[in-house]
PLY file of the C-alpha trace (Angstrom):
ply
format ascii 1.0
element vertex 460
property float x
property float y
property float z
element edge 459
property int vertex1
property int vertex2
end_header
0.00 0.00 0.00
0.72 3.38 -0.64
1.66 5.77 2.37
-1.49 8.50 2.29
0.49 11.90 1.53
0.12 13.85 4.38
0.08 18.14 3.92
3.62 19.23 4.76
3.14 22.65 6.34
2.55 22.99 10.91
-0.81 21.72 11.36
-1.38 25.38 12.74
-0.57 26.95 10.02
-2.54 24.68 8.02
-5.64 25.58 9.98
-5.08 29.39 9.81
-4.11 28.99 5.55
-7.68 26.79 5.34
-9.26 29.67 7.32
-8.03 32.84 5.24
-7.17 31.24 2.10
-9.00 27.68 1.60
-8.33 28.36 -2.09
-4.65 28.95 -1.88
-4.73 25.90 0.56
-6.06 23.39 -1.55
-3.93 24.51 -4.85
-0.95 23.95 -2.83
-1.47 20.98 -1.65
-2.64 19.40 -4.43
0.10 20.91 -6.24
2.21 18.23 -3.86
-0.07 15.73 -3.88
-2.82 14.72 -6.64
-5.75 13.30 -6.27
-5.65 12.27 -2.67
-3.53 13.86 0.65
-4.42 13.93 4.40
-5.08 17.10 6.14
-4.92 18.86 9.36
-7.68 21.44 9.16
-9.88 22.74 11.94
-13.70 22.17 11.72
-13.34 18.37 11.24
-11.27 16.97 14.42
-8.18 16.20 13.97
-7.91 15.13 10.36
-9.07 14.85 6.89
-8.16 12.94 4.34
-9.17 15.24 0.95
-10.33 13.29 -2.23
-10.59 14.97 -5.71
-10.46 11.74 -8.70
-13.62 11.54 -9.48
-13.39 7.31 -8.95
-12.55 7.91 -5.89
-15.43 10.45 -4.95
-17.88 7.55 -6.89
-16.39 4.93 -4.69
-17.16 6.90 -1.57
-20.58 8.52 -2.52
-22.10 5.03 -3.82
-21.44 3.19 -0.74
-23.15 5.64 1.95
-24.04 3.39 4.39
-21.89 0.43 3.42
-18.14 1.13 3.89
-18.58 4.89 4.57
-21.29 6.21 6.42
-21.79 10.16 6.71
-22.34 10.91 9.90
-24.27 14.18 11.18
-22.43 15.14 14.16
-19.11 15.89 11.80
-21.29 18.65 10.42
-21.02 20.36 13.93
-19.62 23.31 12.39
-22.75 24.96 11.60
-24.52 23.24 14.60
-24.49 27.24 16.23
-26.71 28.39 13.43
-28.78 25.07 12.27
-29.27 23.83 15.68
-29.05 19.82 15.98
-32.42 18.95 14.49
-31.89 20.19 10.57
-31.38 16.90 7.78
-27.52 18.09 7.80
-27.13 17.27 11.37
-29.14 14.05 11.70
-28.04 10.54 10.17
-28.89 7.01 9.97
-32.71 6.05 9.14
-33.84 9.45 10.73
-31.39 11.00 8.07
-33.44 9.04 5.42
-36.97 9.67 6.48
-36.59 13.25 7.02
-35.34 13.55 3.22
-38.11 11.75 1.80
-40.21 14.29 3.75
-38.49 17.30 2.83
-37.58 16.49 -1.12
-41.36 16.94 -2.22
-41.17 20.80 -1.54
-38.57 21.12 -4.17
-39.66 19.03 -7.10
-42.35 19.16 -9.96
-45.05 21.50 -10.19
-44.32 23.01 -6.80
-41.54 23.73 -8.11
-43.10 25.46 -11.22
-45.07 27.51 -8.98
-42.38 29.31 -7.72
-41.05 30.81 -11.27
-43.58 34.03 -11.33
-42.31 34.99 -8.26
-38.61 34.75 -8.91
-39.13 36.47 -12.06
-41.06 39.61 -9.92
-38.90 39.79 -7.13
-36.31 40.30 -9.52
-38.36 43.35 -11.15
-38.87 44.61 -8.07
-35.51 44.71 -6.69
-33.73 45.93 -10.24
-36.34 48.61 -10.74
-35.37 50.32 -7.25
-31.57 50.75 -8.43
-30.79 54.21 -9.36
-28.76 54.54 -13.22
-25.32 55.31 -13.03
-24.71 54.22 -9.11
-22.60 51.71 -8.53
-24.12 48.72 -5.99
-22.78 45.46 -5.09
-23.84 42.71 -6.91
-23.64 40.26 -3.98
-26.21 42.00 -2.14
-28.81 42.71 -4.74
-28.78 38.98 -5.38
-28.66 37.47 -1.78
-31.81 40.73 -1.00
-34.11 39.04 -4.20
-32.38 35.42 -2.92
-33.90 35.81 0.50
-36.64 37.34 -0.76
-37.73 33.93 -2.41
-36.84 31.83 -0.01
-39.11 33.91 2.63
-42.34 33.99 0.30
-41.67 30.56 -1.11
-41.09 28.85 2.52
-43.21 30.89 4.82
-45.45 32.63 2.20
-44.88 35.87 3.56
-44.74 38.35 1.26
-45.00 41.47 3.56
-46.10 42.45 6.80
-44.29 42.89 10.42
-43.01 39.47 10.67
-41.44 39.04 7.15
-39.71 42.47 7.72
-38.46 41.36 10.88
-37.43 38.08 9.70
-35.55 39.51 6.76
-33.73 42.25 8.88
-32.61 39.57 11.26
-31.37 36.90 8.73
-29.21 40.15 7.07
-27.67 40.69 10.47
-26.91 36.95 11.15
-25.36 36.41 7.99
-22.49 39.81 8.22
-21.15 37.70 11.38
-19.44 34.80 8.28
-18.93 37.89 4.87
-15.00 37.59 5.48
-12.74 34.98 6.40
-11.43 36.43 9.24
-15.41 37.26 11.01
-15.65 33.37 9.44
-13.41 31.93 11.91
-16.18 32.30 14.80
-17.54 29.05 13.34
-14.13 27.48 13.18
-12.35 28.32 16.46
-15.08 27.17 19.49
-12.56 29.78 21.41
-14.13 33.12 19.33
-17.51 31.47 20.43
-18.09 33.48 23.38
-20.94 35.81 24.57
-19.35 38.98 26.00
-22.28 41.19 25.74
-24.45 42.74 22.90
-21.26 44.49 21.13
-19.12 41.52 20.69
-19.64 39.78 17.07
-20.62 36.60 18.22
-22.80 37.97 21.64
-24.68 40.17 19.01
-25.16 36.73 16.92
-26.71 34.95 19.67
-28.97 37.59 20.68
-29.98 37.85 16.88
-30.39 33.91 16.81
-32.76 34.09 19.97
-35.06 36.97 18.18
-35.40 35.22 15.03
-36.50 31.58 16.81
-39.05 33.78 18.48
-40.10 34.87 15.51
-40.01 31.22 13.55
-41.69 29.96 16.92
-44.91 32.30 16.63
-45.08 31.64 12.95
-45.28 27.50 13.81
-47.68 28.07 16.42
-49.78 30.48 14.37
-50.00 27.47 11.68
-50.67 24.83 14.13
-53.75 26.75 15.57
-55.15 28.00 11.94
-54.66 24.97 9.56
-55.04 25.83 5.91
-54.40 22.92 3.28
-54.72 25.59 0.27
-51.15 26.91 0.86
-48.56 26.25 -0.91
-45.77 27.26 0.98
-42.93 24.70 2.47
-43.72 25.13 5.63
-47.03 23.89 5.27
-46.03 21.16 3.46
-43.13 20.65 6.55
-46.00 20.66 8.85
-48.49 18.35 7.58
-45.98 16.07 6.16
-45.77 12.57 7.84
-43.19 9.52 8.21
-43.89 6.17 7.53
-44.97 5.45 11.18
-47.61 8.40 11.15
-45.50 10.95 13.00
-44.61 14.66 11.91
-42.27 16.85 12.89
-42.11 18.37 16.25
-41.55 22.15 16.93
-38.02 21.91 17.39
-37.19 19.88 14.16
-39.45 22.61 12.03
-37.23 25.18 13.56
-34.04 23.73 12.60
-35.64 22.63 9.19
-36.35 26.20 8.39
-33.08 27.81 9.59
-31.27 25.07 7.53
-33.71 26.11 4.22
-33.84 30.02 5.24
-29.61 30.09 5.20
-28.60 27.78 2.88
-31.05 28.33 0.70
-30.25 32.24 0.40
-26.78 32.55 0.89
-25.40 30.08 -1.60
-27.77 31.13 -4.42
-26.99 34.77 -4.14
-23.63 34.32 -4.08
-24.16 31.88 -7.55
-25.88 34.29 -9.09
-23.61 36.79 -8.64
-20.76 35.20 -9.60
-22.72 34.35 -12.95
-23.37 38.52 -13.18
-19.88 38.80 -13.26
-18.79 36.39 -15.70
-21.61 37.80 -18.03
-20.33 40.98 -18.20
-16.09 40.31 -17.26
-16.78 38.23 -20.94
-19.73 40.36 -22.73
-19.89 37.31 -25.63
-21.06 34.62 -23.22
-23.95 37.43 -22.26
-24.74 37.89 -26.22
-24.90 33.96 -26.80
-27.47 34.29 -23.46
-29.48 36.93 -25.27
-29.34 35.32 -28.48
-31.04 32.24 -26.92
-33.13 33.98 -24.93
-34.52 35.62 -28.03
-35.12 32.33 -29.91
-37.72 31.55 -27.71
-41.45 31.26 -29.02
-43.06 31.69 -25.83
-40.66 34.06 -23.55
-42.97 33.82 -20.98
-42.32 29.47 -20.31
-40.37 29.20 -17.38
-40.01 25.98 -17.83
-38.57 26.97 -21.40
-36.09 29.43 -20.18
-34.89 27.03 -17.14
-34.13 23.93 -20.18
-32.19 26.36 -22.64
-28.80 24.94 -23.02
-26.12 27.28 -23.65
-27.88 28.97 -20.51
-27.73 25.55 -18.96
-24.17 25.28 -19.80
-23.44 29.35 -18.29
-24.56 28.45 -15.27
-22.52 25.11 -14.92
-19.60 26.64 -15.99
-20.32 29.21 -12.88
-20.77 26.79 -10.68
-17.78 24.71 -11.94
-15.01 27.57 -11.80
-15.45 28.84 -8.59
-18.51 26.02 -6.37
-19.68 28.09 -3.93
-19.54 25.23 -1.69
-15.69 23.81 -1.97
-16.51 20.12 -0.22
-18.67 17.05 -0.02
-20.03 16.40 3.22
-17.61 13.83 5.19
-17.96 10.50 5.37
-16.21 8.03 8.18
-14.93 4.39 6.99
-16.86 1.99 8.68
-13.70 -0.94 7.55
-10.62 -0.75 6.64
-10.81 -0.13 2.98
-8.51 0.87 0.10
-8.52 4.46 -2.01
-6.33 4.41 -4.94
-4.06 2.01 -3.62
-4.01 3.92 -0.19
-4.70 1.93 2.68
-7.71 4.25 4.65
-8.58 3.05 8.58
-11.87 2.33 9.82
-12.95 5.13 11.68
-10.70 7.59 9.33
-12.54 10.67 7.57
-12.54 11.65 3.86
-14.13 14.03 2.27
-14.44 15.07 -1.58
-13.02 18.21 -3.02
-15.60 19.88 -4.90
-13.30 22.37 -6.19
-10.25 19.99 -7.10
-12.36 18.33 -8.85
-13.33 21.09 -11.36
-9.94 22.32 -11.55
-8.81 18.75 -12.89
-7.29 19.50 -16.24
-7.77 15.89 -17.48
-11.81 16.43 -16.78
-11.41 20.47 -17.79
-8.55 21.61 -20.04
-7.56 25.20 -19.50
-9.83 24.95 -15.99
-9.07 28.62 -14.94
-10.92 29.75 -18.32
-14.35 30.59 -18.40
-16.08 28.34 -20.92
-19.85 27.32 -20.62
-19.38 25.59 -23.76
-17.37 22.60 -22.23
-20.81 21.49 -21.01
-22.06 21.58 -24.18
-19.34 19.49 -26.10
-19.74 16.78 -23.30
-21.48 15.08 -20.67
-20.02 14.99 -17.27
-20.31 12.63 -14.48
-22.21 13.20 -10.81
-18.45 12.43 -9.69
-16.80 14.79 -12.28
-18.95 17.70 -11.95
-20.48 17.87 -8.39
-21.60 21.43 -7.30
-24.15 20.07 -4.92
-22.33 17.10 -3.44
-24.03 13.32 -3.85
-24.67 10.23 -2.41
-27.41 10.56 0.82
-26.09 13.85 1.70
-26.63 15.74 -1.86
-28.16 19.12 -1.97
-31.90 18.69 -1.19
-32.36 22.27 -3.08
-30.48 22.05 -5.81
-33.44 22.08 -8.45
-34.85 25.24 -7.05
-31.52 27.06 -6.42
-30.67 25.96 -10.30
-34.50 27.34 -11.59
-33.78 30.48 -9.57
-30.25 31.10 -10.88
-31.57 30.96 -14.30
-34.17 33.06 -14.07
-32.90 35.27 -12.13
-29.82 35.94 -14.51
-32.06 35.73 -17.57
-34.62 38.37 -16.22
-31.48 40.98 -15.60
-29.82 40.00 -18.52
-33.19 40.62 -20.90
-34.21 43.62 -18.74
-31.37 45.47 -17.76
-27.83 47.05 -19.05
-25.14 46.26 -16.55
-21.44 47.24 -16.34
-18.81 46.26 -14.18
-17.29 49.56 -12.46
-14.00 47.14 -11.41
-11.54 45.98 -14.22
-9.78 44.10 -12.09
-10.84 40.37 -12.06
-13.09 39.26 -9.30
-11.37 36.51 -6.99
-12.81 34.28 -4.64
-12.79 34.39 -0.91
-14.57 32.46 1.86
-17.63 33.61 3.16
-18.68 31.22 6.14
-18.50 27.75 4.81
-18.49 28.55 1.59
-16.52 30.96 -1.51
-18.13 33.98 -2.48
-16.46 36.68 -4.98
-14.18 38.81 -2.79
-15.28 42.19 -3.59
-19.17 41.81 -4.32
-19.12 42.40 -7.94
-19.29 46.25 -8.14
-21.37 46.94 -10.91
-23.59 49.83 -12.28
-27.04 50.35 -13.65
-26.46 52.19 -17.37
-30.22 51.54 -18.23
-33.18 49.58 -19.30
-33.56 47.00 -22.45
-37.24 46.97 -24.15
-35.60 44.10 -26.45
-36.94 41.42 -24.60
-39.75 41.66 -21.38
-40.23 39.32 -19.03
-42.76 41.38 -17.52
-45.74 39.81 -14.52
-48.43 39.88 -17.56
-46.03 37.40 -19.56
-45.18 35.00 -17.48
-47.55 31.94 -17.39
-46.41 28.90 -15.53
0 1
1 2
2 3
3 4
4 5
5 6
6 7
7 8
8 9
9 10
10 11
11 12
12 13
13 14
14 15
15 16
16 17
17 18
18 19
19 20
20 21
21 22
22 23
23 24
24 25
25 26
26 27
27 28
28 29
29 30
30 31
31 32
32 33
33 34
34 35
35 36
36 37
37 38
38 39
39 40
40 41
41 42
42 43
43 44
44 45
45 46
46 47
47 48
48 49
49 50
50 51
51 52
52 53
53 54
54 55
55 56
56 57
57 58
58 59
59 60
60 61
61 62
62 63
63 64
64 65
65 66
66 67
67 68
68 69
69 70
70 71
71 72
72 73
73 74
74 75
75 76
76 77
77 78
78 79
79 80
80 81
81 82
82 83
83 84
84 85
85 86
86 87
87 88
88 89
89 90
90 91
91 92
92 93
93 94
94 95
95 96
96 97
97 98
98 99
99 100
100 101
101 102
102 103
103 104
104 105
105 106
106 107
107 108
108 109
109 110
110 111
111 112
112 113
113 114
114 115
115 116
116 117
117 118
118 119
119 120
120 121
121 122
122 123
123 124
124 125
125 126
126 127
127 128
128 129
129 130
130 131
131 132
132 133
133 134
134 135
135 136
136 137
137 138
138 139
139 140
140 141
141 142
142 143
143 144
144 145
145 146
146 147
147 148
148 149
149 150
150 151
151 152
152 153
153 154
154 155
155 156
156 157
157 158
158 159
159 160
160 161
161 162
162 163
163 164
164 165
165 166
166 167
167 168
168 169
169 170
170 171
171 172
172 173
173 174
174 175
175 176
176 177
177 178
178 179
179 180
180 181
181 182
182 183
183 184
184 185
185 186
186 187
187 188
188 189
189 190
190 191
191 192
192 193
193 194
194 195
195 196
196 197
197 198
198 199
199 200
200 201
201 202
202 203
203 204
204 205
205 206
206 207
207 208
208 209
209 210
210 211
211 212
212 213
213 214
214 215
215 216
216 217
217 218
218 219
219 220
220 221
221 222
222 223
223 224
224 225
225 226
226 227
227 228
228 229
229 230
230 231
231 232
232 233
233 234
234 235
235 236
236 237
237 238
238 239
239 240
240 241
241 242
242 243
243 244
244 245
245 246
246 247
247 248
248 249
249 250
250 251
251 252
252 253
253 254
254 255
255 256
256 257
257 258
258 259
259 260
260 261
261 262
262 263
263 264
264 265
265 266
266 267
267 268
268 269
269 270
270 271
271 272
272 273
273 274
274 275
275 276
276 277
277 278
278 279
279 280
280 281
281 282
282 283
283 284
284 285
285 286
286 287
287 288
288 289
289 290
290 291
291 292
292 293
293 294
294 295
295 296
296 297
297 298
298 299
299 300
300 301
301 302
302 303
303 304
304 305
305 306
306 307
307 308
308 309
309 310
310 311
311 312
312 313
313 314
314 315
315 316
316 317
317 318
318 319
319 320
320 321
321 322
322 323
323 324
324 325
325 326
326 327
327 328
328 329
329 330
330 331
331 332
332 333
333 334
334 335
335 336
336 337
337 338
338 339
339 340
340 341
341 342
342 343
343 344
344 345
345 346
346 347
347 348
348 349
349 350
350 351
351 352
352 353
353 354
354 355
355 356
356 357
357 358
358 359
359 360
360 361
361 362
362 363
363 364
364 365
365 366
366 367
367 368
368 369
369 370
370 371
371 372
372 373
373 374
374 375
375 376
376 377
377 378
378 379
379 380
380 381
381 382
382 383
383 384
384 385
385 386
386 387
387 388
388 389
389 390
390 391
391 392
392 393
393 394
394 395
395 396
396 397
397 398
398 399
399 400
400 401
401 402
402 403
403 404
404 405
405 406
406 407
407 408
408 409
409 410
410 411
411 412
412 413
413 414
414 415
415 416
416 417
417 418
418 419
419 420
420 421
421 422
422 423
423 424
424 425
425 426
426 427
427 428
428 429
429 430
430 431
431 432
432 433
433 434
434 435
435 436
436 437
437 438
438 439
439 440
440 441
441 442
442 443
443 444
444 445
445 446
446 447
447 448
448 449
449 450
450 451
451 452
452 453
453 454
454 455
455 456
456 457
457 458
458 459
């Protein structure tokens, strides 16, 4: 057997480098040490053996269960803002049942039902930016991101609560913009409450008003039932395992904290990173247009989410820079073999999203932008993996993929854009995940009448 090639650098120092630079991290290690190396990172004990052959990650991701199981607890990272209820933090059969009663909220025509709205709320927050200002990208997308995740899980479209709800999200989320404000959730240490002023004291006061506020909203839908709603949480609520039961008060909370964050942040920050590409390489943006234009009923959804150079754009965006960089882990349950590496029961691996797309066997030239790789092949759920796989993939990933679409295809029909920074965008962790480093400054120049996909067209 192969010895498993171990990072080189002070395990300190490799915890501070994954912290501040998890990009520059990886690249360096795999520059040592391809396909597969052991780690010693914080946020996952004491270490981590990374995977990025796509073999490999099938090997793992097929046998959930078998010779790797993935357990919740190693997810503990983002127990302070999930709680320990949520389908990331639970395993085994519980893992499994609370899947199959989550999954239905984000498939078929629910899922349909949701494109008016994405296509308004993107209106509504592009009509309210002044011409010739610049604005961040980042937070245009993650204000119409939450936006649609509020009204599409709660059905709260305004009012006190929603308001509220919104503000307090906002807040919660500044505490993990920056690696260094991001190391809260690594170091336990920077986890301390020293009053209303300190960054992660503010944070838990912010987490105790918005679990009032999910709290009143539960209880307000236990005591007024109404099966005409659409919304997730209803479904959440009158959604039932095999042996009858439903979730308690304390799973829903967790359930929607786990949909309301991850199901805002890492959109937005897709969606702007696909902004930026479509206007850092204007002919990628013309090729959307063109297609967009080809269309014999603009106002299909459906239609515009199945176009595929669009398709291909927004792989390509995901592929460059994955806004989240790994897998969840998985634990060896025997002693087992990777790529002629011997791996210890007990030991944890974990893919490398963003290795993976950087492979220049898989993607030649991989720091190039080119949607059109996805349209000259088909790739693997082990080659190209933005959402993860195996038991723990990405229950949202349809509706975060419908959204990015027509989010980017309503601004890019609707609105001219222009970047107000030459210099290339770079990314840079934001919490758990990598998020373009300075926001995509852009600026409103005006208003296409080209193409409209305006309330009255949109039929779904």
């Amino acid at each position: 057997m192969k010895p498993l090639n171990p990072v080189k650098s002070h395990p300190f120092l490799q915890k501070i480098k994954w912290v501040i630079d998890p990009v520059g991290y990886m690249e360096n290690a795999v520059a040592e040490n391809a396909d597969i190396f052991s780690t010693q990172i914080v946020g996952f004990g004491d270490g981590l053996i990374f995977v990025n052959n796509p073999q490999a990650i099938q090997e793992i991701l097929t046998n959930d269960r078998k010779k790797y199981n993935a357990p919740g607890k190693l997810n503990g990272i983002l127990r302070p803002l999930l709680g320990d209820y949520s389908t990331i933090m639970i395993d085994g059969d519980r893992h499994r049942q609370r899947r199959q009663l989550v999954m239905p909220s984000f498939h078929g025509d629910r899922m349909k039902s949701y494109g008016e709205l994405i296509v308004n709320l993107t209106k509504k927050v592009m009509d309210e930016l002044p011409i010739n200002q610049p604005f961040l990208a980042r937070e245009k997308m993650q204000e119409i991101s939450m936006q649609v995740i509020i009204e599409s899980v709660f059905g709260l479209h305004e009012g006190e609560r929603c308001q509220e709800i919104k503000g307090l999200m906002e807040e919660m989320s500044q505490l993990f913009r920056s690696p260094l404000s991001s190391s809260a959730l690594f170091f336990h240490s920077l986890q301390k409450d020293l009053g209303a002023w300190s960054p992660w004291g503010k944070f838990v006061r912010d987490r105790a008003k918005l679990d009032e506020l999910l709290y009143a909203e539960i209880a307000q839908r236990r005591a007024n039932p109404d099966s005409s709603r659409i919304d997730i949480l209803e479904l959440l609520m009158s959604a039932k395992d095999e042996n009858g039961e439903g979730l308690n008060d304390q799973e829903l909370r967790d359930e929607l904290m786990t949909l309301l964050f991850a199901g805002h942040e890492t959109t937005a920050t897709a969606m702007s990173w696909g902004l930026y590409w479509s206007h850092h390489l204007p002919e990628t943006r013309q090729k959307i247009l063109q297609e967009l234009s080809q269309l014999s009923n603009f106002g299909d959804t459906m239609s515009i989410f199945r176009l595929p150079y669009l398709t291909a754009f927004c792989n390509e965006t995901l592929r460059i820079y994955p806004v989240a960089m790994l897998t969840f882990p998985r634990v060896a349950q025997e002693d087992t073999e990777i790529l002629g590496h011997q791996i210890q029961k007990g030991a944890t691996v974990i893919g490398c999203m963003y290795l993976i797309h950087q492979r220049e066997d898989l993607y030649p030239q991989p720091k190039q932008f080119k949607p059109e790789r996805f349209l000259e092949r088909q790739f693997s759920p082990y080659e190209f993996i933005p959402f993860g796989g195996g038991s723990r993939r990405c229950i949202g990933e349809a509706l975060a993929l419908f959204e990015m679409k027509l989010v980017l295809a309503t601004i890019l029909s609707n609105y001219q854009l222009e970047l107000v920074d030459s210099q290339p965008e770079k990314p840079r962790r934001r919490g758990v995940t990598l998020s373009p480093a300075k926001g995509v400054k852009m600026m409103l120049k005006g208003k296409n009448a080209s193409i409209n996909l305006s309330k009255q067209a949109v039929t779904v």
